[in-house]
C-alpha positions in Angstrom: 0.0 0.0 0.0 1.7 3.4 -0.8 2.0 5.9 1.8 -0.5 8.7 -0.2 -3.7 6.4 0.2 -3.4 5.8 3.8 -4.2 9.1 6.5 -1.6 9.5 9.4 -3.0 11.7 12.1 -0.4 12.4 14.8 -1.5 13.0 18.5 1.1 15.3 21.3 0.4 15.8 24.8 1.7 18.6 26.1 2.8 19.7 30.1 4.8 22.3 30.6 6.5 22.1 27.1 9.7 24.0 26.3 9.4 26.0 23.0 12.5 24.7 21.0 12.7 21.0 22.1 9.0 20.7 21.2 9.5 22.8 17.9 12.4 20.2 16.8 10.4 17.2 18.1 7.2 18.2 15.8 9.2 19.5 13.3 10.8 15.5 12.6 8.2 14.2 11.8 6.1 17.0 10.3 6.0 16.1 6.8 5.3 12.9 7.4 2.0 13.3 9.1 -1.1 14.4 7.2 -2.4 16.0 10.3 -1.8 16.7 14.0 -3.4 16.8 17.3 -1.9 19.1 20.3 -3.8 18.5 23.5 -2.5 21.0 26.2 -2.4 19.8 29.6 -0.8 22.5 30.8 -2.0 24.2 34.0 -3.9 28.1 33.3 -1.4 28.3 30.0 -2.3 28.6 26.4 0.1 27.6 24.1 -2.3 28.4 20.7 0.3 31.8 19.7 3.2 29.0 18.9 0.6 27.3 16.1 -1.2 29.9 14.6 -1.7 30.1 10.5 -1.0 26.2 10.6 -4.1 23.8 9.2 -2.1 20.6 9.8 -2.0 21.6 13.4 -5.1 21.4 15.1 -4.5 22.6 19.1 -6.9 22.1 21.9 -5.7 23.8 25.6 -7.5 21.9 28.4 -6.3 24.5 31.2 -5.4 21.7 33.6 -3.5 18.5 33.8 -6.2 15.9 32.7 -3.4 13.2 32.7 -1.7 12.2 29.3 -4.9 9.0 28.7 -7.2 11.5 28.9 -6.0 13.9 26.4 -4.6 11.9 24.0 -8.4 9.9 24.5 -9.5 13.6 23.8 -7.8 13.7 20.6 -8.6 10.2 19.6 -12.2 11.0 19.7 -11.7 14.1 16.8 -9.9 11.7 14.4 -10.5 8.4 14.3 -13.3 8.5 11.9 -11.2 10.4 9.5 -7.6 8.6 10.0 -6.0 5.2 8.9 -2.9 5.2 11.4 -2.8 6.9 14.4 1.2 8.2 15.4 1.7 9.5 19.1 5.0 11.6 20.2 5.9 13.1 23.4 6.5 16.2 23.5 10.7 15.9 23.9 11.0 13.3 21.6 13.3 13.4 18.6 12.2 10.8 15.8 14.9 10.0 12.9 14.0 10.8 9.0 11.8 8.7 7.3 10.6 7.5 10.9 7.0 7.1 9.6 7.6 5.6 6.6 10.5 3.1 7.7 7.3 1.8 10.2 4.7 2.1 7.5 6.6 -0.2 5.1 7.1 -2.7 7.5 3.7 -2.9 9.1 2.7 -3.4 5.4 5.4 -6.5 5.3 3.9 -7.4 8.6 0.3 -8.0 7.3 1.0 -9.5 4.3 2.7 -12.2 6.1 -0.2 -12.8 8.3 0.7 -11.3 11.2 -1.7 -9.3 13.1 0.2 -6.1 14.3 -1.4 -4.3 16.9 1.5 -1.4 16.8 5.0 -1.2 15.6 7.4 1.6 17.1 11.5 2.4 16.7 14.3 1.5 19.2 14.0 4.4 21.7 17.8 5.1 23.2 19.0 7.5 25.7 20.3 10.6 24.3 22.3 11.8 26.9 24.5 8.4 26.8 24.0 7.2 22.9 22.7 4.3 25.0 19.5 2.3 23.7 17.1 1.4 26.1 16.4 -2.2 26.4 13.9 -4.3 28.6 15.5 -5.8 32.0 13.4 -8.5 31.6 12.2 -8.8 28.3 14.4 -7.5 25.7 12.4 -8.5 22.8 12.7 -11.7 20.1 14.5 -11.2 16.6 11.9 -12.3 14.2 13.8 -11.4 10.8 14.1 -8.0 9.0 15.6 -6.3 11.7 12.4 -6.4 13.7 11.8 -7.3 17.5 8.9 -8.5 18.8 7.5 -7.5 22.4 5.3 -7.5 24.7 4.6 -4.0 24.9 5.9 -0.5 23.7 6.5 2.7 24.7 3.5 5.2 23.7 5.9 7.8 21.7 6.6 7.0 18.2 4.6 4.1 18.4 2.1 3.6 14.9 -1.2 2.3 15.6 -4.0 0.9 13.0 -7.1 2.4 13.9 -8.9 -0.6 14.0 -6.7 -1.8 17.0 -8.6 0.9 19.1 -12.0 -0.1 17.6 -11.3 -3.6 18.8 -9.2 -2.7 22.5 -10.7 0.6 23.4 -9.5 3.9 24.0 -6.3 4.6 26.6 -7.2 3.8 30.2 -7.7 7.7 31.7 -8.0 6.2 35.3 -4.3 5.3 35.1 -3.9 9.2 34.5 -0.1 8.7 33.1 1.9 5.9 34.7 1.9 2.6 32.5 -1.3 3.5 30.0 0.6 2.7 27.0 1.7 -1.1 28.1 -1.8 -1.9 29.5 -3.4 -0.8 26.3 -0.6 -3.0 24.2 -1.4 -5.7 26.6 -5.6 -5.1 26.2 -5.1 -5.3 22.6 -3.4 -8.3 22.8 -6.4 -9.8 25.2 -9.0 -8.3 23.2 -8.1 -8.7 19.6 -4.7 -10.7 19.7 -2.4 -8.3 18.6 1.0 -8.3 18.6 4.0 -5.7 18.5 6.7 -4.8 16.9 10.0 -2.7 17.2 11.9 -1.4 14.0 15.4 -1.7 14.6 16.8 -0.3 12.0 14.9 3.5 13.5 16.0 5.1 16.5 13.9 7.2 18.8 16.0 9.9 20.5 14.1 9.5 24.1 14.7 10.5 27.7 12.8 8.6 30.5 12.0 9.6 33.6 13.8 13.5 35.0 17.5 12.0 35.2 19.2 9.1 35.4 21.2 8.4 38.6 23.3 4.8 39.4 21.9 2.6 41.6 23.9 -0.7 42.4 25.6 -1.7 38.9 23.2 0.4 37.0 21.5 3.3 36.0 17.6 3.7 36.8 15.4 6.4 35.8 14.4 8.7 38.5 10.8 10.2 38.4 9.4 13.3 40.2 7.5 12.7 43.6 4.8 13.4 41.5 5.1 10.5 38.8 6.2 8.4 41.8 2.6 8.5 43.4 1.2 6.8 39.4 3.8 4.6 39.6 3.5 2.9 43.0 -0.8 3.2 42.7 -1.0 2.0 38.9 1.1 -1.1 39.8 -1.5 -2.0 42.8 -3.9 -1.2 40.2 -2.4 -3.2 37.3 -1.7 -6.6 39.5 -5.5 -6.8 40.0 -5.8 -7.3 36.1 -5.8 -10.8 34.3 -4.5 -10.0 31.3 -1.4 -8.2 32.4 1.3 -10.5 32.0 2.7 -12.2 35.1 6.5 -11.2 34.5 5.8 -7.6 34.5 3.6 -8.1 38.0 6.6 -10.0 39.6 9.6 -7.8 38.0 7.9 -4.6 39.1 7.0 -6.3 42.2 10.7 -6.6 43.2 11.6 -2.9 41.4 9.4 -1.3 43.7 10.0 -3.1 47.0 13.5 -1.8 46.5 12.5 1.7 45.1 10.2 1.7 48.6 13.2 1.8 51.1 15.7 3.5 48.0 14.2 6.9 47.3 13.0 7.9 50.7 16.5 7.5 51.7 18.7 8.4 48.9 16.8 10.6 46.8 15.7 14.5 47.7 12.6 15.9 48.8 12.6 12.4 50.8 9.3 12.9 52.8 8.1 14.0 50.2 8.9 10.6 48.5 8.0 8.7 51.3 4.1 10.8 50.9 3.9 9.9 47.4 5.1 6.2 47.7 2.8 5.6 50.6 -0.7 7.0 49.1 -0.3 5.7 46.2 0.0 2.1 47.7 -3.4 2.9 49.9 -5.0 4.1 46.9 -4.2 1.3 44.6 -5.0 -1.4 46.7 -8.4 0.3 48.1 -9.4 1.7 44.8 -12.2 0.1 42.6 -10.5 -1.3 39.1 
């Protein structure tokens, strides 16, 4: 299928974006996209003046933080009807040339073979080290054509079929930010057996978390108090689930019995930490799923 008879909408979430890393994060893949969705998150702040007299760009402020599965549901609703292939980026994401068509074209290879993809997205790797970013647990399996299949991906630069949302559903806004994009990859997979894909042979210029710091032999992403509160409460949440698979419940299980006693101690505004870590235990374990 050639790229002109298929419509690519892209969807960005913005929080507290910073002008010029957002400008060269939409400007990569632009061209590629036939149109694209800002949803603004941020707090009292209108961004519209930085879009103006652009009629790819369509912008929608929200005024508060809705979380990132609301807006990008938000955005979802405006364009499904009228899009083939949904593409999401953060916001401080840098995607390679020829990002979109690189995934496109093998998609296309995907499903001709058979293969039902549910999403297919590029290696992300750490810009601040030239590292890539590779599963602890599950670093993907090699299937040919410089393609890895896994269990889940990352939500930015990932290319969806629209049908995969008709069959799974929208992004889970209860989960407000932490994990929505692996529990829709693994409701897809429940729902309409899907399967995913990375792209080897594209690489996503990515930053997780606000900074890495060593811990033991390695480095770890360190989130904000903030984040810390989604994390700790979407994992109660999450282990409640059937269809979440069992090595992410145990693996994270472990991660955050260590992260429990690490960043209260190590890491700076401890109490505040400590807060976060403890409500959002309470609240995942006594809220409804």
């Amino acid at each position: 299928m050639e790229r002109n008879s298929v419509i690519i909408t892209g969807i960005v979430v913005l929080y507290n974006p910073e002008y010029n890393l957002l400008k060269k994060s939409i400007d990569s893949v632009y061209s590629q996209l036939d149109y694209l969705y800002v949803i603004d998150n941020t707090k009292g702040i209108n961004h519209a003046d930085w879009f103006q007299n652009d009629s790819k760009i369509l912008y929608t402020p929200l005024s508060d933080n809705l979380g990132i599965a609301e807006a990008q549901n938000i955005a979802l609703d405006k364009c499904l009807d009228k899009s083939d292939f949904i593409f999401f980026l953060d916001q401080d994401s840098i995607t390679p040339d020829f990002l979109i068509e690189s995934l496109l074209n093998k998609f296309f290879q995907l499903k001709k073979s058979g293969v039902n993809v549910g999403a297919i997205g590029p290696r992300p790797y750490n810009r601040d080290e030239g590292k890539k970013y590779l599963g602890s647990i599950k670093k993907g399996i090699p299937i040919g054509n410089n393609l890895s299949e896994v269990s889940e991906l990352i939500n930015s630069a990932s290319l969806i079929p629209v049908e995969a949302f008709r069959k799974a559903g929208l992004m889970d806004s209860t989960l407000f930010i932490d994990g929505v994009d692996h529990e829709w990859c693994w409701r897809a997979k429940y729902r309409g057996n899907y399967r995913f894909f990375i792209d080897e042979d594209t690489l996503l210029s990515h930053k997780l978390g606000e900074g890495d710091r060593h811990f033991l032999w390695k480095k770890v992403a360190i989130p904000t108090p903030f984040r810390t509160y989604y994390q700790y409460r979407n994992f109660f949440r999450l282990l409640k689930r059937g269809y979440v698979p069992t090595y992410w419940k145990v693996s994270n299980a472990v991660k955050y019995a260590v992260k429990l006693f690490y960043y209260p101690l190590f890491i700076s505004p401890r109490k505040e930490y400590l807060r976060n870590i403890f409500n959002g235990i309470v609240d995942g374990i006594t809220m409804s799923n």
